[in-house]
Every structure is written in C-alpha cells, then in structure tokens.
C-alpha positions as CSV (number, residue, x, y, z in Angstrom):
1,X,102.8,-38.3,140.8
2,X,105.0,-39.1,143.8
3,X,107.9,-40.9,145.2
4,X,107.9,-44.5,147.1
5,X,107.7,-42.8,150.6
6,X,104.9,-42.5,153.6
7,X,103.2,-40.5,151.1
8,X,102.5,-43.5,148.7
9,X,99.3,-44.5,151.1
10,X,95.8,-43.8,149.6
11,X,93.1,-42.9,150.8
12,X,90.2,-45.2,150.4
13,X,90.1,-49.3,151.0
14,X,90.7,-50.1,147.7
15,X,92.7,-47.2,146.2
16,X,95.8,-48.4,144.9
17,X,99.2,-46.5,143.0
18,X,100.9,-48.3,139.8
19,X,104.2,-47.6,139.2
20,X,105.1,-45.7,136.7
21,X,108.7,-45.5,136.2
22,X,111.6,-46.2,137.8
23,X,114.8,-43.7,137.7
24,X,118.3,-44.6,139.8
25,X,116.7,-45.3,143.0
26,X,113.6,-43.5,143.2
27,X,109.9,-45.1,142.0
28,X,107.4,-42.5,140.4
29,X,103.7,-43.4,140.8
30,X,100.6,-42.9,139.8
31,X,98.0,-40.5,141.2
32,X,95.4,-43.0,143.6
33,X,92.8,-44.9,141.7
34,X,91.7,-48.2,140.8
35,X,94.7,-50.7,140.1
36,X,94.6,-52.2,136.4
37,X,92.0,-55.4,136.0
38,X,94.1,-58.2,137.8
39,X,95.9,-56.5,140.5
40,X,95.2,-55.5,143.5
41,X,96.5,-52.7,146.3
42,X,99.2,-54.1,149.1
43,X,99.2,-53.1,152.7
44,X,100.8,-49.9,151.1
45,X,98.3,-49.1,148.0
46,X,100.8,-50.3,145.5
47,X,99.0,-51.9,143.5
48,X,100.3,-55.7,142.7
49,X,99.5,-58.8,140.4
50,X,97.5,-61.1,141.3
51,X,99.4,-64.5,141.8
52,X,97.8,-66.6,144.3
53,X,97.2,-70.2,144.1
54,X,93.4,-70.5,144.3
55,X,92.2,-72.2,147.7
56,X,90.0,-75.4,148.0
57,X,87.2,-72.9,148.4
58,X,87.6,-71.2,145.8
59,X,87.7,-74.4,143.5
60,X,84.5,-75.6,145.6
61,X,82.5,-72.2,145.0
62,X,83.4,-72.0,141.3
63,X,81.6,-76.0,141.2
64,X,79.0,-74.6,143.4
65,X,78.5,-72.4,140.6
66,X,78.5,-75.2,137.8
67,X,76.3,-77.7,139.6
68,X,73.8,-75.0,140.3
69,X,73.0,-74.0,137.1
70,X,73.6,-78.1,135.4
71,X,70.4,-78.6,138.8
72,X,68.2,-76.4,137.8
73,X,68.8,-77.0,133.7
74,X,68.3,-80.8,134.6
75,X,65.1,-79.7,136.5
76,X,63.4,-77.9,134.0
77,X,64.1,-81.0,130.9
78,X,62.6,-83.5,133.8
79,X,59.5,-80.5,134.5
80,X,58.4,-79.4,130.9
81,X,60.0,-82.5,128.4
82,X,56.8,-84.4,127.6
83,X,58.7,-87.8,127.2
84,X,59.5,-90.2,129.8
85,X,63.3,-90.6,129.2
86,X,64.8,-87.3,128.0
87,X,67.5,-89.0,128.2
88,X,69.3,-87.5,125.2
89,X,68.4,-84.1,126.6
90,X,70.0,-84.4,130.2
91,X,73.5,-85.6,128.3
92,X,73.4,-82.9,126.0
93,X,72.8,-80.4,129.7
94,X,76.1,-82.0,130.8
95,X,78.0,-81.5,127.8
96,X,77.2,-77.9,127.7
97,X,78.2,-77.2,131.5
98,X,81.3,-78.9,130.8
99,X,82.1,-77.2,127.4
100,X,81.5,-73.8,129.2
101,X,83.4,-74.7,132.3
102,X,86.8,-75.8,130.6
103,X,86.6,-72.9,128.0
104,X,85.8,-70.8,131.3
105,X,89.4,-72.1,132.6
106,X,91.0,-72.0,128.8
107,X,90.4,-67.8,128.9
108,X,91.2,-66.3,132.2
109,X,95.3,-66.3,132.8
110,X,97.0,-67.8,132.1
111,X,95.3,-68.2,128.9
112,X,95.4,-71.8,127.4
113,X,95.5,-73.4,130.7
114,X,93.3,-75.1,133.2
115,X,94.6,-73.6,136.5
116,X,94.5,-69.7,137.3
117,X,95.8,-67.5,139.7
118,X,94.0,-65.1,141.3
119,X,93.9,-62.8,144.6
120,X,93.2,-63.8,147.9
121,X,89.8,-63.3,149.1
122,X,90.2,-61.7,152.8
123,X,86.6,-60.7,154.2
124,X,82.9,-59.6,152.5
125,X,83.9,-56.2,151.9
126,X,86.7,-57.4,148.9
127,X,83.4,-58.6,146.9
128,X,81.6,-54.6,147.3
129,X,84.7,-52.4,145.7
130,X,82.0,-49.9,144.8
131,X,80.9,-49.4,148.2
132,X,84.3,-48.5,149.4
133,X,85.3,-45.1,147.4
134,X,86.5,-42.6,149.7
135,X,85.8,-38.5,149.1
136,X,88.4,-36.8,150.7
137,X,86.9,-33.3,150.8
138,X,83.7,-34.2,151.0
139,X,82.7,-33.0,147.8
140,X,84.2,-35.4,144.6
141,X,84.4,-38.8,144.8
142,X,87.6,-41.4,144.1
143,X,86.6,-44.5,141.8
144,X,88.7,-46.9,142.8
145,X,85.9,-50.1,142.2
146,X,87.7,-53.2,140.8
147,X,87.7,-56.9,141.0
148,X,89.5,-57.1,144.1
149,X,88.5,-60.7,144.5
150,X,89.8,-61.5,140.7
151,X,89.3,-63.9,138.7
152,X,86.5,-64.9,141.1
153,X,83.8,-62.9,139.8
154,X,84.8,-62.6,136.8
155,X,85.0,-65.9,135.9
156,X,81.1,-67.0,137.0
157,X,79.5,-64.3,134.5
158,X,82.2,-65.2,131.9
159,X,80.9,-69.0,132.0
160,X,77.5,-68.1,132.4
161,X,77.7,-66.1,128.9
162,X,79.6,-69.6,127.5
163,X,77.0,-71.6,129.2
164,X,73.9,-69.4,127.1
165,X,75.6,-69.5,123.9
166,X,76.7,-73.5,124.0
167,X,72.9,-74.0,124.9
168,X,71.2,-71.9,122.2
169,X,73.9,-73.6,120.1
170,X,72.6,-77.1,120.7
171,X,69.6,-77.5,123.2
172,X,66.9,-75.9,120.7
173,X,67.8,-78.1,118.0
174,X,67.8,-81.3,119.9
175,X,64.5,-80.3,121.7
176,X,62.2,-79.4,118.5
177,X,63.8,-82.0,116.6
178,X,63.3,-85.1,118.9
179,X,61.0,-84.2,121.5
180,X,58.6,-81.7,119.7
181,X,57.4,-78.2,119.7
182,X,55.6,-78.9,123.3
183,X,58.7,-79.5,125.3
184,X,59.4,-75.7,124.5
185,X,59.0,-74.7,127.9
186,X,62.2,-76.8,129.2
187,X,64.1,-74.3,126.3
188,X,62.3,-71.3,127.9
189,X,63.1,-71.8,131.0
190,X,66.7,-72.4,131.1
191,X,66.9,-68.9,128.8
192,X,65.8,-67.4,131.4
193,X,67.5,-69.1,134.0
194,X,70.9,-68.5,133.1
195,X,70.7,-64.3,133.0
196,X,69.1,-64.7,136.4
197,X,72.3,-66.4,138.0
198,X,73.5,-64.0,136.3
199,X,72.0,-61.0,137.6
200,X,72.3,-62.7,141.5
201,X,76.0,-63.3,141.0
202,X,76.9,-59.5,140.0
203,X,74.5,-58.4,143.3
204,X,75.4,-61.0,146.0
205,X,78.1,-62.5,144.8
206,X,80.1,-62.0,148.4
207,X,77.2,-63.2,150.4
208,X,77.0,-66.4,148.3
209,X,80.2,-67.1,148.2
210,X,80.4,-66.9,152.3
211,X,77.4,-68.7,152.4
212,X,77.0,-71.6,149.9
213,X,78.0,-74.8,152.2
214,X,75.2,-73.8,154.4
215,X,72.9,-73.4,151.5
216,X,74.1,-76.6,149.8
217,X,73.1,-78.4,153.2
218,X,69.8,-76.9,153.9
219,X,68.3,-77.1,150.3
220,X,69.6,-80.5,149.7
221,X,67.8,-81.6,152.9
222,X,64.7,-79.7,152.2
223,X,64.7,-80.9,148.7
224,X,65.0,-84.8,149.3
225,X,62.2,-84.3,152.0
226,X,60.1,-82.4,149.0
227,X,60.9,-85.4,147.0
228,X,60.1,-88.4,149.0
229,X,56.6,-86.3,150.1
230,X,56.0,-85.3,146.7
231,X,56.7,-89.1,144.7
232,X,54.7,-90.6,148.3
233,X,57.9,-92.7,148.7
234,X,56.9,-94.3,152.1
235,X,59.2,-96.9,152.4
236,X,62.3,-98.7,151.4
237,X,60.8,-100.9,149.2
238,X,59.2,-98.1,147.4
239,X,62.1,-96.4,146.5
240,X,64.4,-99.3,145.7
241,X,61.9,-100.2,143.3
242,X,62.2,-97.8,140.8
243,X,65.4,-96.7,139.3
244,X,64.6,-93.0,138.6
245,X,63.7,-92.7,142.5
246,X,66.8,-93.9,143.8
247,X,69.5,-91.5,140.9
248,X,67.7,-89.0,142.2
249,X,67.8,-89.6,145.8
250,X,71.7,-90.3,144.8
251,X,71.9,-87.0,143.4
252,X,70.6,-85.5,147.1
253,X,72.7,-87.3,148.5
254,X,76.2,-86.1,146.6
255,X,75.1,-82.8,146.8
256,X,74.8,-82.8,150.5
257,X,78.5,-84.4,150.7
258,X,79.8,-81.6,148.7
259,X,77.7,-78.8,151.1
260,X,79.6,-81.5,154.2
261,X,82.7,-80.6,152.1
262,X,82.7,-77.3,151.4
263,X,82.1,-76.6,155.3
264,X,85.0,-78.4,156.4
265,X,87.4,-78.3,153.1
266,X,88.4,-81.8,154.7
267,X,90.7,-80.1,157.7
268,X,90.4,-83.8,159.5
269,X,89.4,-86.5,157.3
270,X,88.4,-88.8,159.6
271,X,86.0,-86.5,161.4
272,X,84.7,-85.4,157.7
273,X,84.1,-88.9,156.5
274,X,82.5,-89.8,159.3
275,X,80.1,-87.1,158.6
276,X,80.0,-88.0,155.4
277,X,78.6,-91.4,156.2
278,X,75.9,-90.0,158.1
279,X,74.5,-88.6,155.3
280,X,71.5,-91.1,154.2
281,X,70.6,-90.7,157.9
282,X,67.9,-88.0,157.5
283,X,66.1,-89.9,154.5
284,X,66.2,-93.3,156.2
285,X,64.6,-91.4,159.4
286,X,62.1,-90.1,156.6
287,X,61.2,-93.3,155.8
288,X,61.5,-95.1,159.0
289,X,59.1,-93.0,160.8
290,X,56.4,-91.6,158.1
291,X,54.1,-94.2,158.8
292,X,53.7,-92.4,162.3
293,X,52.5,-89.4,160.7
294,X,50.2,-90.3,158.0
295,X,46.9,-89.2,158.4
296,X,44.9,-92.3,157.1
297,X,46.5,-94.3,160.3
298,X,44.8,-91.6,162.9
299,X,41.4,-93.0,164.4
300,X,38.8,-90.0,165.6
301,X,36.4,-91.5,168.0
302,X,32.9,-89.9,167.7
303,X,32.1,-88.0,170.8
C-alpha cells in the first residue's frame, strides 16, 4: 500500500494503482497491477473509469466488423446454396447480424442501452497489454495485461459469440428445411467462419483496427475487378442487363465509400464527397477499356 505521492507511479506501461480507501486527506492504494476490467491507468498509474464518448472510428471499425462477417456469410449462401434465389436465406443472414449487433450494444455499459463509453485508443501498443509487463528485478514478472482499449475488443468477440449462437439458432433449420440437405456446405462454412474472425481479432486486433480503411479500399477494388472478370461482364450493356450483376456491383461500390469514409471520417465534406463520386470510376475504366485487352481481338501474323 502507499500514499498519493511521487511514489504512486508504476512501473510498467500499463501498471495501474486503485484506490483503496480514503482517510482525512490521505489516499491509500493498491500495490501495482492490472486496473479492474473497464478502467484504465492515467498519466499517474491511477487507475480510472473508462468514460469516453466513442469516436467516429471507433463506430466505423465496430461496422467494419459487422459487414465483414454479414460479406463473407452472404458469400458462402450465394457459393454452396443450390437454388438460384436464396433469397430467404440472405434475409435471414441479415437478421442475425443485426440481432447480434444490437444485443452486442444492449450488454456492454451501460447495460440496456445502445451507446457505450469506453477508453481512448492512443497508439498500437494499447491493443498488446500483454507485451508490455515490466520485471523490475529481472527475475518475476508484473501482470498488468488488460483491455486498455475497452470495450473495443471486447465487444467484437462478445458479438461474434451472439452472431454463432443466433445462426445455429435459425440458419440450419431454414437451410435443410427449404433448400435441402446439399446446400450444407453454405451452414459449414459460416461455422467455421465465425471462430476464425474470431481467432484474428484476439491476435491482430490492433493492426486491423489501424488498418481497415486501407483494406476496405483495396479488397473492394480487387474484388469488383474479380467480379466483372469472373461473370465476363464486358460492357455496360452487359451488366445493366441483369439485376443480380448490378446489386452486386452496388454492393462494391458502398463498401468502397465506407473504406473512402473511414479514411477521412468526413474532416471536409466537400473534398470527401467528391471522392466519393469518383467511386464507379475504376469499374467504368474496367469496362471502357477491356475490349483493348482481350485476347480473341489480337491478330499473330505467321512469320
């Protein structure tokens, strides 16, 4: 134990001091250690609640989070459903990222609302507690790992265990029942999806969440280039003609405005919508200039 005095500071990043009593003027506290779950140490290792409004960013890398794993559930119904229109089966993935999300939101605190406070995220290192527990002689180690970044990482795996129960809850059901024992592999693959977010989160959670704008960008780029190659979408015409073609070219298309967002958090709108704008820009070139690259169009004289 000790007084409120010079003494108070801690070794260690992320070693904090709670306090335990206070008596006339003097505060007693705690040996260093880790702070209680949602709190975090001050400039002076005492350790304090967590009451910050969340940022734009941090909304936008919790929805990162959501529309990542309602993508790749919507993938695998469109890859292993046998039926044209799994219609039924692509409202029923929404539901269940919804259901998760708000009962996500419903549990951390305050409890029974949909806003949360949290603390402030300050650099890469506030994601990697663990790595930051001092020794100081050299020979014992002080734990001090905690959710410095709370409710932020917290909050993904929490949802992601929502998200698995909702959908063993209702997506087998709904699968076997109307679509048959064959579209199996959509059920399969999403059971195994979920746990794998979930096992990339808890390791790299800190780079993903410095790095998701750029990654939102580049794979919805990439991925509408895959498309258009893939479906041999060649021109206009052929991708205003079918209705399936141009959702999911939509879909592209919103996901690389949210990327356009989440890289500017919409510091000067006009700029930002401008950019915005640009975005059917790389399709169009796609399908203004393919003609000049396909191979049926090149003429090899014989020698």
């Amino acid at each position: 134990m000790s007084t409120l005095d010079y003494d108070t500071y801690c070794q260690g990043k992320y070693c904090g001091r709670t306090v335990v009593s206070e008596v006339n003027t003097t505060t007693i506290l705690s040996d260093c250690g880790r702070c209680p779950w949602g709190y975090k140490p001050d400039a002076g290792s005492i350790c304090v609640l967590c009451s910050d409004i969340p940022t734009l960013y941090d909304w936008l890398f919790l929805a990162f989070i959501v529309l990542l794993s309602l993508s790749l559930n919507i993938f695998a119904i469109q890859v292993f459903t046998n039926k044209k229109n799994p219609l039924l089966l692509h409202m029923s993935a929404v539901l269940e990222t919804v259901v998760a999300s708000l009962l996500t939101l419903l549990v951390v605190e305050p409890s029974g609302s949909l806003k949360f406070h949290g603390c402030y995220v300050a650099e890469l290192s506030d994601w990697y507690s663990i790595l930051y527990n001092p020794s100081p002689d050299y020979t014992t180690t002080l734990h001090c790992t905690q959710e410095i970044v709370y409710p932020l990482y917290s909050m993904v795996l929490i949802y992601l265990v929502f998200l698995l129960v909702i959908f063993l809850l209702i997506r087998p059901l709904i699968t076997w029942q109307l679509y048959g024992i064959k579209s199996k592999l959509s059920v399969y693959f999403t059971l195994y999806t979920i746990p794998t977010l979930g096992i990339v989160h808890a390791a790299g959670a800190g780079i993903i969440y410095y790095s998701f704008p750029y990654l939102t960008v580049v794979a919805s780029l990439l991925s509408s280039a895959v498309y258009l190659a893939y479906k041999d979408i060649v021109s206009l015409k052929s991708l205003l003609t079918s209705k399936k073609h141009i959702l999911v070219i939509l879909g592209h298309w919103l996901m690389h405005v949210f990327g356009i967002i989440s890289l500017t958090q919409l510091q000067y709108p006009l700029r930002d919508c401008a950019l915005m704008a640009l975005v059917p820009t790389p399709a169009l070139f796609y399908l203004l200039t393919t003609k000049f690259t396909d191979s049926e169009r090149i003429c090899i004289d014989d020698p």
